[in-house]
Structures are given as structure tokens and as C-alpha cells.
C-alpha positions as CSV (number, residue, x, y, z in Angstrom):
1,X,-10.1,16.3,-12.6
2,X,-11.8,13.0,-11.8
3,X,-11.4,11.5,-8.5
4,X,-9.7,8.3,-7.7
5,X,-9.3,6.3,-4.3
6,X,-5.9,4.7,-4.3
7,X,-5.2,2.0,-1.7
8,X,-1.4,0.9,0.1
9,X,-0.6,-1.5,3.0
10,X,2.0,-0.8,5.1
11,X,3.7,-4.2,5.8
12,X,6.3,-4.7,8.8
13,X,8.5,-7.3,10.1
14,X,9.0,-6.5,13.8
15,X,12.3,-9.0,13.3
16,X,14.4,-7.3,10.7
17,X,12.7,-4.1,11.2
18,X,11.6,-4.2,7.5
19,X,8.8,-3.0,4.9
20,X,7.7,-4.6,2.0
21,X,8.2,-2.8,-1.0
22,X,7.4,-3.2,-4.7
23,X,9.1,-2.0,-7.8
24,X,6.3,-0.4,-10.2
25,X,7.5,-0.4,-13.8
26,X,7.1,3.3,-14.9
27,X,4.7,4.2,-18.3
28,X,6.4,7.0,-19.2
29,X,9.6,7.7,-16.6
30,X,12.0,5.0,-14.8
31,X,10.6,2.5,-12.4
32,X,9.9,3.4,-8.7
33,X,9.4,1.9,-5.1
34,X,5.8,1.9,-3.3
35,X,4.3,-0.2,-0.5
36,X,1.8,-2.9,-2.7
37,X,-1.3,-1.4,-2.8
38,X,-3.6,0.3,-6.4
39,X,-6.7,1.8,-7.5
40,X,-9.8,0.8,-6.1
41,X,-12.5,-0.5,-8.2
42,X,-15.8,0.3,-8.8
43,X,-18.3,-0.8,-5.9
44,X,-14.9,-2.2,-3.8
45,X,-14.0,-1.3,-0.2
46,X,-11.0,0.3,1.1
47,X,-10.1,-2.8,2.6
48,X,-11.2,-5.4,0.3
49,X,-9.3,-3.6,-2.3
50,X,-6.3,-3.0,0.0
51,X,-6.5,-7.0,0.3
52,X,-6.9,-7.5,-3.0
53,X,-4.0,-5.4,-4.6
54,X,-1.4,-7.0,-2.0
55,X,-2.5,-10.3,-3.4
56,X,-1.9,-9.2,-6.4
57,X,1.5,-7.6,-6.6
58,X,3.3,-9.9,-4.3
59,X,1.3,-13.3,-3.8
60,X,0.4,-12.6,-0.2
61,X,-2.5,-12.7,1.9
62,X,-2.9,-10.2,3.9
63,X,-5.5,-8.5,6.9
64,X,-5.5,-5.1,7.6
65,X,-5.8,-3.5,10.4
66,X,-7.1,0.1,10.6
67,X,-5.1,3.0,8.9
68,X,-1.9,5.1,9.5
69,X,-1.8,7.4,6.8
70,X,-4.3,9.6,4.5
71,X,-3.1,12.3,1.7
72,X,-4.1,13.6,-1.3
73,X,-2.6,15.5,-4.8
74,X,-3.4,16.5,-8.2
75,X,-1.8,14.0,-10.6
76,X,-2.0,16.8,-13.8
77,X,-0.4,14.5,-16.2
78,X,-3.0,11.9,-15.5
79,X,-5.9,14.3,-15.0
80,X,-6.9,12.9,-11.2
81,X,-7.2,14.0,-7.8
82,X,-6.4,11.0,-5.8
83,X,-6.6,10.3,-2.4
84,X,-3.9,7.6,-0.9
85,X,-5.1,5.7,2.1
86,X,-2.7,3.2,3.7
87,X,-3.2,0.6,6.1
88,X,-1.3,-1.3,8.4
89,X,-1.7,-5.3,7.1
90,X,-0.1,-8.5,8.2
91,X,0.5,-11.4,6.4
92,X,-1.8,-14.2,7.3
93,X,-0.7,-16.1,4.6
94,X,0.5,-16.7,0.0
95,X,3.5,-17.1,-1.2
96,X,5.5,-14.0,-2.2
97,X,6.2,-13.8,-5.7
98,X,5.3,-11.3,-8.5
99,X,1.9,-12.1,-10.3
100,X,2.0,-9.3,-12.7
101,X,5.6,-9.1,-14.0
102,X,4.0,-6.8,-16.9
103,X,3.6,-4.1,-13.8
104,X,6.4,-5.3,-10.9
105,X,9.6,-5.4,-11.3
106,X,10.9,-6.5,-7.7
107,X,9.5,-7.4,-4.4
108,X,11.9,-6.4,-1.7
109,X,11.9,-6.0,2.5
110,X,13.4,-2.8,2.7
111,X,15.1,-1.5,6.0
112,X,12.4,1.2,7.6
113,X,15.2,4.4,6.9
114,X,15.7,3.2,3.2
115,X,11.8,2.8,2.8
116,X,10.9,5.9,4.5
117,X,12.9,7.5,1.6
118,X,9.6,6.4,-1.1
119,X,6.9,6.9,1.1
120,X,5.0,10.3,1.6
121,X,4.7,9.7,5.9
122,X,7.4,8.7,8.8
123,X,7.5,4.9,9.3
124,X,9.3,4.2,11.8
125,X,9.1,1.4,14.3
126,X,7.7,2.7,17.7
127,X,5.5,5.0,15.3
128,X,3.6,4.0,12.1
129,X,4.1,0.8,12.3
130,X,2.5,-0.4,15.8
131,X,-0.9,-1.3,15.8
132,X,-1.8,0.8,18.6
133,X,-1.1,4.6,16.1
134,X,-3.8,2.9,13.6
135,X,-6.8,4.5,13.2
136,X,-9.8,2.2,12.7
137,X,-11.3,2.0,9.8
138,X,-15.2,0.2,9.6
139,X,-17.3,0.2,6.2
140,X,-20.8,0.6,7.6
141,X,-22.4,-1.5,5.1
142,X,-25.1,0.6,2.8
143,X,-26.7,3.3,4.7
């Protein structure tokens, strides 16, 4: 199985108590929610890809700011082992609107319960998504 590094940002409005959410159109099966976020590419960072994939999904700019979330499977029907990393981001700046309407459907703030209910960890409010449960996350540059 070939490895692949798939990145996600976890994006929270302290106000509404909302996460934004993206409708993937689905290859093969019906469309489904994730947090924005995609593959990284060749000689990319975590973050820069993180950055880069909310950017283009939604519109946004975004910073992130360490990570709250790292798991793994075996997608057999795609032949990879992929590892998920999500980050906590907030938006510095963009306009949200779907770039890619050949790949999203909908760009949504979901309440945190309905969210939870297409993500693979707990996000809840006074959990997840404070900056103070993030772990950092530092590229140390080539070693």
C-alpha cells in the first residue's frame, strides 16, 4: 500500500459554536461532509499544505495553529495507508466561496454536535477546539 499524508483544519466560530465543513463530491458513492483540508504534495509541509487546501476549497485564508488530531487506515479500494493530521486554523482572511465546484459541493458552518457526527475525534467546545489542547507542530527545516 503506498503511503499518503492527508491534511484537515479544524475551523471554529467561538460565536455560533460552529465548524466549517465542506461537501466532497463522491467518485464512486454519494457525496460526504469533511473539515477542508487534502493530500499533501510532494516536498509540501503539513502546514503549508493545510494552508493551502483551505484556500482552495472554501476561499479562505487561514493560519494554523498546532494540531488536535492524528489517525490513520487502510483505504483498500484506493490501495493507501493514509495518515490524517488535523489542525486547529483561524481565518485571517479570503472570501468563502467554492473554487473547485468540480470537487465541492457546499461550504457550510455546521453546529459542533452535527459536525462531530463526520469527523473521526470529539470536537467539542471546551475540548478540541481551544487552542490551549493543541499540540504544536514545528517543521525543523532540512536536517
Amino acid at each position: 500500500m503506498k503511503r499518503v499524508n492527508v491534511v484537515y483544519v479544524l475551523l471554529y466560530h467561538d460565536t455560533t459554536n460552529k465548524i466549517l465543513m465542506v461537501k466532497n463530491k463522491g467518485k464512486r458513492s454519494s457525496s460526504y461532509y469533511t473539515l477542508p483540508g487534502g493530500a499533501v504534495e510532494d516536498d509540501e509541509t503539513l502546514d503549508h499544505a493545510a494552508i493551502r487546501e483551505v484556500r482552495e476549497e472554501t476561499g479562505l485564508e487561514v493560519s494554523v495553529h498546532g494540531m488536535i488530531n492524528i489517525s490513520e487506515a487502510f483505504l483498500e479500494e484506493r490501495g493507501h495507508h493514509a495518515i490524517f493530521f488535523t489542525f486547529l486554523g483561524r481565518i485571517t482572511g479570503g472570501k468563502q466561496e467554492i473554487i473547485m465546484p468540480g470537487e465541492i459541493e457546499e461550504i457550510t458552518w455546521m453546529d459542533t454536535e452535527q459536525a462531530s457526527k463526520y469527523l473521526h475525534f470529539e470536537a467539542e467546545q471546551d475540548g478540541l477546539t481551544n487552542q490551549s489542547t493543541a499540540i504544536p507542530y514545528k517543521f525543523l527545516r532540512n536536517l
